[in-house]
C-alpha positions in Angstrom: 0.0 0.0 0.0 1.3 3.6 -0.9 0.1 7.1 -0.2 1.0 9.1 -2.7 1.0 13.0 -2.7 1.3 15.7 -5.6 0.7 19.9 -5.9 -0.4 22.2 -8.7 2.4 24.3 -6.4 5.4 24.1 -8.7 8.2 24.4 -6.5 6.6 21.7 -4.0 5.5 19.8 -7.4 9.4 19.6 -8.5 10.7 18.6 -5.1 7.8 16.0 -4.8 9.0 14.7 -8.3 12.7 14.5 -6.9 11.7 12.8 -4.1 9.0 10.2 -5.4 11.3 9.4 -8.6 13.3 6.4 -6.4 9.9 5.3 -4.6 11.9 6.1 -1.2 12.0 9.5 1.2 15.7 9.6 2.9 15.8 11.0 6.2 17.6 14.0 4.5 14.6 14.5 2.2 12.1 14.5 4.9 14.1 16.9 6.8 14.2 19.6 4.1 10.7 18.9 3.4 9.4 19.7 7.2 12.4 22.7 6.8 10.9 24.0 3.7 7.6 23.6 5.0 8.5 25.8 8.8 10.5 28.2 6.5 7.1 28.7 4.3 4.4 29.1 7.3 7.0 31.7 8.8 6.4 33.9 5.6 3.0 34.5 6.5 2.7 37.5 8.9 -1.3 38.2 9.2 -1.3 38.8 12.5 -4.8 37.1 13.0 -3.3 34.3 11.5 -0.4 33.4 14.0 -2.2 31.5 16.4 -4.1 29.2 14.2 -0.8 28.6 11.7 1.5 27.9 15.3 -1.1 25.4 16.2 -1.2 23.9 13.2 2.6 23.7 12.9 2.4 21.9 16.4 0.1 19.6 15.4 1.4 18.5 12.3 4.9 18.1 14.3 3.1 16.1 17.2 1.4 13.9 14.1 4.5 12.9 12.6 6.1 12.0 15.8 3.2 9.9 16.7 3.3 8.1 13.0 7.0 7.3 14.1 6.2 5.9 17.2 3.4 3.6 16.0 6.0 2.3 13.3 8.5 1.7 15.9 6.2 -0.3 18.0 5.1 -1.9 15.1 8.5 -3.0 14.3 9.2 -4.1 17.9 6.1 -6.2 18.0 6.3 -7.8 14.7 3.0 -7.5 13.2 1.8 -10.1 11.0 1.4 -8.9 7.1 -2.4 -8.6 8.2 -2.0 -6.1 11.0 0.4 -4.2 9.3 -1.8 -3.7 6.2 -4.4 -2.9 8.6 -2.3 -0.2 9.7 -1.0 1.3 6.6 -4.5 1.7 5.6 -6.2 2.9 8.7 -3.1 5.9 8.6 -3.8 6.2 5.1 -7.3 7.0 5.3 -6.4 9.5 8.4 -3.6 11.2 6.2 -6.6 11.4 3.4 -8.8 13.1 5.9 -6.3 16.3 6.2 -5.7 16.3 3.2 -9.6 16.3 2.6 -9.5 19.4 5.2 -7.3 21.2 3.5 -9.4 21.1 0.3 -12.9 22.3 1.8 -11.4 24.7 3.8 -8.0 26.4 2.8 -7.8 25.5 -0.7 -11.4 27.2 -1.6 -9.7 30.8 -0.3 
């Protein structure tokens, strides 16, 4: 199973090209990726928008974090294929859901 992303953005649609043309994300990849993503949020100054973009931020951090935890304690346990395909879906379907959000709300500015 494979979760797949792309952007009409064409900066982000270049790097996601770079990235996605070896089917793997290095750790360095990711790193620029969460870099380039701070570095972009920061640009936007609206004052009445600080709050609600630092939450965000947090919570996307804290989300990330938590996907590496549950793969870490899915390696430790060593899932069976079913359990882990259960998991790569029901995280799928979760990552489809913000993305979801992001299209009924922020993308329709």
């Amino acid at each position: 199973m494979s979760l797949n992303i792309t952007s009409q953005h064409a900066e982000l649609k270049k790097e996601l090209d770079r990235i996605n043309s070896d089917n793997r994300v290095s750790f360095s990849e990711f790193q620029h990726v969460r870099d380039a993503a701070d570095a972009k949020i920061a640009k936007v100054t609206a004052p009445e928008l600080q709050a609600h973009l630092k939450n965000f931020q947090k919570s996307i951090d804290d989300a990330v974090e938590l996907l590496q935890q549950a793969a870490l304690a899915a390696r430790k346990g060593k899932l069976d294929d079913a359990t882990k395909a259960a998991l790569k879906e029901s995280v799928s379907f979760q990552v489809t859901y913000l993305v979801m959000g992001f299209k009924t709300s922020i993308e329709r500015l």
